[in-house]
N, C-alpha and C positions, 0 to 999 in steps of 0.2 A: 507487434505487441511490445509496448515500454517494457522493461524490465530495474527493478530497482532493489539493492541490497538494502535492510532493513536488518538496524544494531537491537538489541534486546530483546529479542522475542524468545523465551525458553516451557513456554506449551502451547498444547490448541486454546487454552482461552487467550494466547497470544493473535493467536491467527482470526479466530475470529474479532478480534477487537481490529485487525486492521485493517482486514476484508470488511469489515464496515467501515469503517474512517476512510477508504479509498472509496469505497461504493457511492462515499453522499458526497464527493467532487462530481460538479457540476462538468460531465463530458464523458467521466468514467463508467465504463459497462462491464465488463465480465472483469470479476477481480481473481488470482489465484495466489494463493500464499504458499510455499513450501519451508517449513520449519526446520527440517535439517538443512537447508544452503540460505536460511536464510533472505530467499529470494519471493518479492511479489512481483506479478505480470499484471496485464491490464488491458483491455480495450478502449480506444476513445473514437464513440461518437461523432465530437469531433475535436478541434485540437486543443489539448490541455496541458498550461503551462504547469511545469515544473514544480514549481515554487507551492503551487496551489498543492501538489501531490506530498510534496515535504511536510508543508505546513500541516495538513490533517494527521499525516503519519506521526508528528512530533506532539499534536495536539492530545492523540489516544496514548502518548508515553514511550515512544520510542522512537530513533534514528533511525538518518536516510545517509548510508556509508558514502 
């Protein structure tokens, strides 16, 4: 399961904005957010570039550390 540090998030209308923004990358399947580390996980379907997971994440307003 990816694991990716995530800059800006300080509530749950954090988490769910990114737990959607990861969910509509095409590949991504089970999303989980944890807001105190900071930290989303991920399943892929199958394999999903990088770029594409930054990019949604920066696109709902926040960084990928």
């Amino acid at each position: 399961m990816p694991t990716i540090h995530i800059l800006g998030m300080t509530c749950q209308h954090c988490v769910v904005a990114v737990e959607e923004a990861l969910g509509r990358v095409d590949g991504v399947t089970d999303v989980e957010v944890d807001l105190d580390s900071g930290m989303a996980s991920y399943s892929e379907e199958k394999r999903v570039d990088l770029a594409e997971v930054r990019r949604a994440v920066e696109e709902a307003g926040y960084k990928v550390a």
